[in-house]
C-alpha positions in Angstrom: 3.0 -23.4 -32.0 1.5 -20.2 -30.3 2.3 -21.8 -26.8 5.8 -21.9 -27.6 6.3 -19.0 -28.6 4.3 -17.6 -25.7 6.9 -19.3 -23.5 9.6 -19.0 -25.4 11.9 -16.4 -23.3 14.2 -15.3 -26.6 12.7 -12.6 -28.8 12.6 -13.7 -32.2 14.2 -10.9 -34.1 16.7 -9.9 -31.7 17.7 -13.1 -29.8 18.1 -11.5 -26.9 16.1 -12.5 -23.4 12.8 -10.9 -23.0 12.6 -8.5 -20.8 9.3 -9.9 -19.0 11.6 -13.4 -18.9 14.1 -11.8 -16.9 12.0 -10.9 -14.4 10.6 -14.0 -14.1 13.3 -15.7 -14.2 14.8 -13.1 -11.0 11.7 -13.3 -8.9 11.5 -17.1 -9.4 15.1 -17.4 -7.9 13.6 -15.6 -4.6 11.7 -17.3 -2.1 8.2 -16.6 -2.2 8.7 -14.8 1.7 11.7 -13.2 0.1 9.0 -11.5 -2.4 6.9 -10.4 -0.1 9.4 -8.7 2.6 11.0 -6.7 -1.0 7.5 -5.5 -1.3 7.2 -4.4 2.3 10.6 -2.4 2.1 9.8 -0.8 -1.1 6.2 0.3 0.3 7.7 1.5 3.2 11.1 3.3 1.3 8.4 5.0 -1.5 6.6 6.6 1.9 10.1 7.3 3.2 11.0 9.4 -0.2 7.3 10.8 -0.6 7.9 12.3 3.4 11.1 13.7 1.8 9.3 15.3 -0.7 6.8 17.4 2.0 9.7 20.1 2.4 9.3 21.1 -1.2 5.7 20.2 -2.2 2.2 19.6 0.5 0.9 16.2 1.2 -1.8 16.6 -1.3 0.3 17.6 -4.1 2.8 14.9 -3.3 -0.1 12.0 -3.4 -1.4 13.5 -6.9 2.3 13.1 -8.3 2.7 9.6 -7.0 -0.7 8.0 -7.7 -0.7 10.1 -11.5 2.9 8.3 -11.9 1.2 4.8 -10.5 -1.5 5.1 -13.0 0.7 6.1 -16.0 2.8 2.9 -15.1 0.0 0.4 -14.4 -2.5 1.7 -17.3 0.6 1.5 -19.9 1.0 -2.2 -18.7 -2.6 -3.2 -17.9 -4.7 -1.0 -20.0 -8.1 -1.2 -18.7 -11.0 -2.0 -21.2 -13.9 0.3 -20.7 -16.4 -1.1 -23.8 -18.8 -4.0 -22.9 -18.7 -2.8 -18.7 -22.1 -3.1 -16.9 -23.3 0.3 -14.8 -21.9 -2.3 -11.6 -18.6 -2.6 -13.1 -18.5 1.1 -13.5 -19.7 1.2 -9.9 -17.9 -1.1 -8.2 -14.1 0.8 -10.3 -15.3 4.2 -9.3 -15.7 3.6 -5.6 -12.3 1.3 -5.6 -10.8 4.7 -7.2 -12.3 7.0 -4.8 -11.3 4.5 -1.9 -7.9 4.7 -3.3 -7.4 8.1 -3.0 -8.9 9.0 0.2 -6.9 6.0 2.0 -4.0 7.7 -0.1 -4.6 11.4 0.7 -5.3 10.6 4.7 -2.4 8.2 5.1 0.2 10.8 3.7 -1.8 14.0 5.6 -1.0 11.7 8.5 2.6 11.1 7.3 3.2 14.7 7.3 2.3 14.9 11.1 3.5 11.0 12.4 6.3 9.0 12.1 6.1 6.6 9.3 6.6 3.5 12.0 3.5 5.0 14.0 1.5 6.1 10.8 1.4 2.4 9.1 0.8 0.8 12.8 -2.4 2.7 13.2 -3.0 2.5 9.2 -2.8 -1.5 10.1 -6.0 -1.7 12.1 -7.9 -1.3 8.9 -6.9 -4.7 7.3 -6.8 -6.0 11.0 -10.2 -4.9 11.7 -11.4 -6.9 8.5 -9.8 -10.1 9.3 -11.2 -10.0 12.6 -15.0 -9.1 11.5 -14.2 -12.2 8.5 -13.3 -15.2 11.3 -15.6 -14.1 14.7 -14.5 -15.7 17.3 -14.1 -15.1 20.4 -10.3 -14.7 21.0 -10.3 -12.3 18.4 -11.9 -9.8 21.3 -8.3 -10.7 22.3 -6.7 -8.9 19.5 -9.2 -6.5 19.5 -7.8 -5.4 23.4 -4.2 -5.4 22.1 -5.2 -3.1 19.3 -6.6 -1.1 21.2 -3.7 -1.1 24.1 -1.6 -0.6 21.0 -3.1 2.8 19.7 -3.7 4.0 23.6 -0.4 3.6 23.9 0.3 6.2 21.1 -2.4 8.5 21.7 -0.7 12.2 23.2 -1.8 11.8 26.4 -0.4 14.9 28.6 0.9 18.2 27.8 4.2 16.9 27.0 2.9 14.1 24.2 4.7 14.7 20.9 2.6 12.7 18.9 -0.7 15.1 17.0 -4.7 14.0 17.3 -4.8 15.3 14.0 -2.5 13.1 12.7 -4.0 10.1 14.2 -7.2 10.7 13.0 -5.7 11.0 9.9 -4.0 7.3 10.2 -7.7 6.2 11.3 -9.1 7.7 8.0 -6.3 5.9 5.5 -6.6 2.5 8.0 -10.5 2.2 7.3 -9.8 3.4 3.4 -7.5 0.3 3.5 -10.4 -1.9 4.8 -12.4 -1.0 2.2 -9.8 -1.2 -0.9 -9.3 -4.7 0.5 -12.7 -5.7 0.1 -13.3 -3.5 -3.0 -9.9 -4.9 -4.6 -11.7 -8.6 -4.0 -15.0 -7.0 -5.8 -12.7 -5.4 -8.7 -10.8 -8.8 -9.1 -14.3 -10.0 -10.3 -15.1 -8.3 -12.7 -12.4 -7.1 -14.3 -9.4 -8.7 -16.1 -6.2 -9.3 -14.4 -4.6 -6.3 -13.0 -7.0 -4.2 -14.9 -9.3 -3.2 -12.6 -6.0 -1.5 -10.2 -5.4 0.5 -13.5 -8.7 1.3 -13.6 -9.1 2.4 -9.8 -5.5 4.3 -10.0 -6.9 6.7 -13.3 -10.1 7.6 -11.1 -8.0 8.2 -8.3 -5.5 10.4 -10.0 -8.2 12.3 -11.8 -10.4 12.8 -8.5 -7.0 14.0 -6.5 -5.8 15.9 -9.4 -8.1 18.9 -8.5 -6.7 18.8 -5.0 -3.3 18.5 -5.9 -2.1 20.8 -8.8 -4.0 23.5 -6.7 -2.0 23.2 -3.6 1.4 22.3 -5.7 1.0 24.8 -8.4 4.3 25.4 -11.0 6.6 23.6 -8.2 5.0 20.2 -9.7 6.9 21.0 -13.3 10.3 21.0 -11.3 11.7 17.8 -13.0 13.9 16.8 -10.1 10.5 16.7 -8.1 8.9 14.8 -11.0 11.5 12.5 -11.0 11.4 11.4 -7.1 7.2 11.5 -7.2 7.9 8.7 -10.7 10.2 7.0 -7.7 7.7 7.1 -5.1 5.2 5.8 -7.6 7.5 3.0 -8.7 8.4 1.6 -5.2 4.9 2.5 -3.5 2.4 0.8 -6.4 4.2 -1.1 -9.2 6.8 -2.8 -7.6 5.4 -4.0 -4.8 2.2 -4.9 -6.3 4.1 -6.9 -8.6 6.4 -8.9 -6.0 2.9 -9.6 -4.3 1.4 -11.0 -7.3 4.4 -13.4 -8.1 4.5 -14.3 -4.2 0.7 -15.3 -4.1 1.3 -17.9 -6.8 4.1 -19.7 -5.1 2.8 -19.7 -1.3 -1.0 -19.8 0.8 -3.1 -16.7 1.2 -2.8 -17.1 5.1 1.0 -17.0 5.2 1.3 -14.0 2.9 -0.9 -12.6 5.4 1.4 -13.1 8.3 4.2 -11.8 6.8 2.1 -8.4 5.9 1.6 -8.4 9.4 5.3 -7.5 9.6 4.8 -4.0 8.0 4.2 -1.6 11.0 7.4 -3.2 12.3 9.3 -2.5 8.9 8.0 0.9 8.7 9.1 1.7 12.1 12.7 0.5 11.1 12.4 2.3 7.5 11.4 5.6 9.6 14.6 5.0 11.8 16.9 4.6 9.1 15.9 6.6 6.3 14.4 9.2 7.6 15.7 9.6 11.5 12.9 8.9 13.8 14.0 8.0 16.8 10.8 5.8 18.7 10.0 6.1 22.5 10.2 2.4 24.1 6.2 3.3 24.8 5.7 3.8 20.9 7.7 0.7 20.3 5.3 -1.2 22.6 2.8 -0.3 21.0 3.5 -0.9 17.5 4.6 -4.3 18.9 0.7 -5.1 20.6 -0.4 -4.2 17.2 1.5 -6.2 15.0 1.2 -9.4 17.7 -2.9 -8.6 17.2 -2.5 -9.0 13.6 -0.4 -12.1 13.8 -2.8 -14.1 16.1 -6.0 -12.7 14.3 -4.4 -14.2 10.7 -3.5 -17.3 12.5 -6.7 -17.7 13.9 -7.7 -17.8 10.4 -5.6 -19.4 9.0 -6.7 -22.7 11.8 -10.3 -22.0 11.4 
């Protein structure tokens, strides 16, 4: 009796469809790879917006609206428990929250400063650099090299280079943050709930970036029209996406989700064209291309050993 009605996707006093039903029923209709490119676009459209968002309000006040939006969403839907947690529990969801806003807080200082499609390709050697250390072999000093060409291809070499230090080191900063939310996500996954340990992580990061953030954005963060974009950037940066990943990790392997992420630098590059006007060099192209091609063959490397 209680399965059925668990699966049953009519409410019982209305008759209508469940709302959770629909969904399902929408993203089963997708193929899984369908899922995961959505999630890429609407990653790289909520950085788009939020980059919009830097003539009115500072980086810092602009990640404070969209990770307190983020955790209002994902705590509302997966309410972490704090009763019965162990001082590592507590340990491991602080650091995952303080990882989270420090990968969040770089990656949009260097957004202010980069074009998104060069931003998220030097963001990318984070979760690259983690794949690479996880399989060891020796090709991967292969990918390593292309990385590497990749990013001295974009460094402002010359007078004339229009691309900022800062804002690479920056993308550095927010690419190893990455690194570690990957292998603190995995840590969180363990011991807590569900999707209750990213609720958890998303509170502590919008209470530690708060500070930072009503400071620098002052009374132009109770502008609702602002309000209303950072609940947008929130939306298509955290809960959609992380939500289109979820349902595309049940229906396909670990190692071809991870090829298709490797397509993000690319997407971002073409988000940044379209959306926001950033016309690439053929040199910057290159290199975002030698750095997604290193993150292809490190993930297919591991996805044969």
């Amino acid at each position: 009796m209680t399965a059925f009605a668990l699966d049953d996707p009519y409410d019982r006093r209305s008759g209508l469809p469940r709302p959770g039903s629909l969904l399902r029923t929408a993203a089963d209709s997708i193929p899984p790879s369908g899922l995961v490119l959505l999630a890429i676009v609407s990653v790289q459209l909520g950085a788009g917006f939020a980059k919009e968002l830097f003539s009115a309000l500072p980086p810092s006040a602009v990640v404070f609206v969209r990770i307190a939006a983020g955790a209002l969403i994902m705590g509302a839907v997966a309410r972490p428990k704090l009763k019965g947690l162990s001082w590592r529990d507590w340990a491991i969801g602080l650091a995952f929250g303080a990882t989270l806003a420090v990968m969040n807080l770089s990656f949009y200082e260097a957004l202010s400063r980069l074009p998104l499609g060069i931003t998220v390709a030097i963001e990318f050697l984070g979760p690259l650099g983690v794949a690479v250390a996880a399989s060891r072999r020796r090709i991967d000093l292969l990918w390593i090299g292309l990385a590497a060409a990749g990013v001295a291809l974009l460094a402002p070499w010359g007078e004339a280079a229009s691309v900022s230090w800062v804002g690479i080191g920056f993308a550095l900063v927010a690419g190893a943050g990455w690194a570690a939310y990957i292998l603190l996500s995995a840590a969180a996954g363990r011991r807590f709930p569900g999707t209750s340990g990213l609720s958890f992580a998303m509170i502590v990061s919008a209470v530690l970036i708060a500070p930072v953030g009503i400071t620098t954005g002052g009374a132009d963060l109770l502008q609702p029209h602002l309000l209303l974009i950072g609940l947008g950037v929130g939306l298509l940066s955290s809960v959609i996406p992380y939500s289109l990943e979820m349902q595309a990790l049940r229906r396909m392997p670990k190692e071809v989700f991870g090829i298709l992420m490797s397509l993000e630098p690319a997407v971002a590059a073409l988000i940044g064209v379209l959306v926001l006007g950033e016309i690439l060099h053929v040199q910057q192209w290159a290199a975002i291309v030698c750095i997604v091609a290193a993150s292809l063959g490190s993930t297919r490397r591991a996805k044969k050993g």
